[in-house]
C-alpha positions as CSV (number, residue, x, y, z in Angstrom):
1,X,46.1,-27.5,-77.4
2,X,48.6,-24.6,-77.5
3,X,51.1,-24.8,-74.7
4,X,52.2,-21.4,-73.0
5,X,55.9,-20.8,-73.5
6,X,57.4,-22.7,-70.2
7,X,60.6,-21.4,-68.2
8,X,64.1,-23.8,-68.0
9,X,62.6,-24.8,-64.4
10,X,59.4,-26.4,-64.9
11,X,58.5,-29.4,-65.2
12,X,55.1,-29.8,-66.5
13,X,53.9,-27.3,-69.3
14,X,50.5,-25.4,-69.2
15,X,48.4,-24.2,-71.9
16,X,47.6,-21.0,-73.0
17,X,43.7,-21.4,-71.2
18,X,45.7,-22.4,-68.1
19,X,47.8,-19.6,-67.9
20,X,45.0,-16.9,-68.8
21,X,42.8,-18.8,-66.0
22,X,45.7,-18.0,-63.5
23,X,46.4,-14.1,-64.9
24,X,43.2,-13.5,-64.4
25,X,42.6,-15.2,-61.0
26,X,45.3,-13.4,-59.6
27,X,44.0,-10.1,-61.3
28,X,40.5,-10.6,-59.5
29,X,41.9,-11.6,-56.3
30,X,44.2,-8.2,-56.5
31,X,40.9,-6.7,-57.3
32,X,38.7,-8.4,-54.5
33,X,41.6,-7.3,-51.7
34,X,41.6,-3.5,-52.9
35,X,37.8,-3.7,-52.3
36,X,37.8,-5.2,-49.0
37,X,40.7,-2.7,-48.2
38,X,38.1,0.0,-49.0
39,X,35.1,-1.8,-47.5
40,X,37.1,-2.2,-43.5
41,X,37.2,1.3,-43.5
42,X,32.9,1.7,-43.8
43,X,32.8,-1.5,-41.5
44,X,31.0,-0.3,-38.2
45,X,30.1,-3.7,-36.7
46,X,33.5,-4.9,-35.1
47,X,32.9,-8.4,-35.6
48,X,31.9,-8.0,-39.2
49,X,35.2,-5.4,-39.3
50,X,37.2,-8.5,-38.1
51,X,35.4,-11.6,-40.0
52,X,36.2,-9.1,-43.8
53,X,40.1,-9.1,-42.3
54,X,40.3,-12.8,-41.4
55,X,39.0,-13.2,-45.0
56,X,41.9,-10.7,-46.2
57,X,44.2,-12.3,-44.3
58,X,43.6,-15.8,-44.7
59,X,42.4,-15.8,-47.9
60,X,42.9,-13.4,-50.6
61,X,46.6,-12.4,-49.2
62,X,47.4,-16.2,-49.2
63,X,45.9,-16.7,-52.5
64,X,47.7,-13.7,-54.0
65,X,50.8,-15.4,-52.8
66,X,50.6,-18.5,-54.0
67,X,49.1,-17.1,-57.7
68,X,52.3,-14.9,-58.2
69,X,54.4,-17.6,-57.7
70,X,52.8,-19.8,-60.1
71,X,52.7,-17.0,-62.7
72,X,56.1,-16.1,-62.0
73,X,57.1,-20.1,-61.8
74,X,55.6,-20.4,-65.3
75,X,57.0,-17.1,-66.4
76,X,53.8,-15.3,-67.2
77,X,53.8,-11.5,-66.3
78,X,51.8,-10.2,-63.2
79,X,49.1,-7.9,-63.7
80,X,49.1,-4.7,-61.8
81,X,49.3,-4.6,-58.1
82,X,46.4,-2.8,-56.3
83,X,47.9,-0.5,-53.7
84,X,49.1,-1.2,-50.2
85,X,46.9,1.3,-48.3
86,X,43.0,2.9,-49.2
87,X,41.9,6.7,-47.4
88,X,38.2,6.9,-47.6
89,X,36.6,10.0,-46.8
90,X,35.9,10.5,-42.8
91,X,32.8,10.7,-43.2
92,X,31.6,6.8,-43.3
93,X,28.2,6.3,-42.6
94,X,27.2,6.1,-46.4
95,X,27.5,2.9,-46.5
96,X,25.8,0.5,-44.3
97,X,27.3,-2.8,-43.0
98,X,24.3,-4.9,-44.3
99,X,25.0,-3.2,-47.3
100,X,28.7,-4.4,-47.6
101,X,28.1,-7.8,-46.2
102,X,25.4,-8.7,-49.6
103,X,28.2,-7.4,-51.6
104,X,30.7,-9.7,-50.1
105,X,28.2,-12.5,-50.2
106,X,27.1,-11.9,-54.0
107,X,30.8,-11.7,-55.0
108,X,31.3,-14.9,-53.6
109,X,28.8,-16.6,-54.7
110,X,29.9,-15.6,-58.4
111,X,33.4,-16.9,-57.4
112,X,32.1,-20.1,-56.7
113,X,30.8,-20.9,-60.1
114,X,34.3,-19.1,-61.6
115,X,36.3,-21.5,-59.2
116,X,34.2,-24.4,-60.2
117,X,34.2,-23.5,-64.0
118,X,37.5,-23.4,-64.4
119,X,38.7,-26.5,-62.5
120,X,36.9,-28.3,-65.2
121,X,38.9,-27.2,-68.0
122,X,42.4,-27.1,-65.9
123,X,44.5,-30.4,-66.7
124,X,47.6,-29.7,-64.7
125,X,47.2,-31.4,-61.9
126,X,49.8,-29.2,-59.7
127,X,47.6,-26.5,-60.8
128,X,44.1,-28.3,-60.9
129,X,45.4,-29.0,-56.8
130,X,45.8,-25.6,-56.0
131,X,42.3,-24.8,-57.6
132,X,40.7,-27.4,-55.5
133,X,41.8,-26.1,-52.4
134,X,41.1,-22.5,-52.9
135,X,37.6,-23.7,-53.9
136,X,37.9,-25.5,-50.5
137,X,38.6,-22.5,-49.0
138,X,36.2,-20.4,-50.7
139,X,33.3,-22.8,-49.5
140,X,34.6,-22.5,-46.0
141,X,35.0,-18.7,-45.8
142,X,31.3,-18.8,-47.9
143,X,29.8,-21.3,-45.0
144,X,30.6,-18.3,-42.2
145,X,29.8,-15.7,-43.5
146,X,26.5,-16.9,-44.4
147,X,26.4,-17.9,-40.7
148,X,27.1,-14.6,-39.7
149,X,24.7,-13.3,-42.2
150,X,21.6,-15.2,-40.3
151,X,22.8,-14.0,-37.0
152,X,22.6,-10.3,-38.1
153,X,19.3,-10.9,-39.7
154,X,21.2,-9.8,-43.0
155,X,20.2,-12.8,-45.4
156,X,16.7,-11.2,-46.1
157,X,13.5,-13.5,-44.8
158,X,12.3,-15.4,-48.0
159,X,8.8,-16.4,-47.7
160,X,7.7,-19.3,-45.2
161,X,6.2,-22.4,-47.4
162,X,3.2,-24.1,-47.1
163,X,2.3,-26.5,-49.3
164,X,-0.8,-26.5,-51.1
165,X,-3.8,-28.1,-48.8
């Protein structure tokens, strides 16, 4: 397994998989934060508004923190930064809050399988830690939201069941 090139300070080396799989968690994270930057200012439901910047907060901004110092602990180069502020046009009822909330949802529901996908190939265990708990995280912020979701009437009503008589 091809190691990636490890700084004077560390002490366990990662491989090359390893440090694409955090280059490229950090660059979706960076990613997911410019979009919820955009999506607060469409936001009309003030506790949706606030459960998007608990997520931002809590989660992504954490995240982000602790993924630039891993890739700057293993000496692996950051991608771009998204930018500190987003204007959106005034005019902001184009979008509608159910609308934003199913992209949230579907966007974490693909993160699930990434998060889960990768732990099984990480062998660092530093590393496969962190993973864990951002999964644990994910599943936690996931578990609300989809809460949320049922209280606005925003997860769709699937058919009722009745089994064959």
């Amino acid at each position: 397994m091809p190691l990636f090139k490890k700084s004077a300070q560390t002490a366990q080396a990662i491989s090359a998989g390893e440090a694409f799989i955090l280059w490229s968690h950090l660059l979706t994270r960076y990613q997911n934060l410019e979009m919820s930057a955009v999506y607060q200012n469409f936001i009309h439901d003030v506790e949706f508004k606030m459960l998007v910047a608990r997520g931002m907060r809590q989660s992504l901004d954490a995240e982000i923190k602790q993924l630039e110092g891993k890739l700057n602990y293993y000496g692996i180069p950051l991608p771009p930064r998204p930018p500190q502020t987003i204007n959106t046009p005034t005019n902001t009822e184009v979008i509608r809050d159910e609308f934003i909330y199913q992209q949230i949802l579907s966007g974490m529901r693909s993160f699930l399988n990434i998060h889960t996908s990768d732990l099984r190939v990480i062998l660092n265990d530093d590393l496969r830690a962190m993973f864990t708990g951002f999964l644990t995280r994910e599943l936690e912020v996931y578990d609300d939201l989809v809460k949320y979701g049922k209280l606005k009437g925003w997860l769709g009503n699937p058919p009722a069941y009745r089994p064959a008589q």
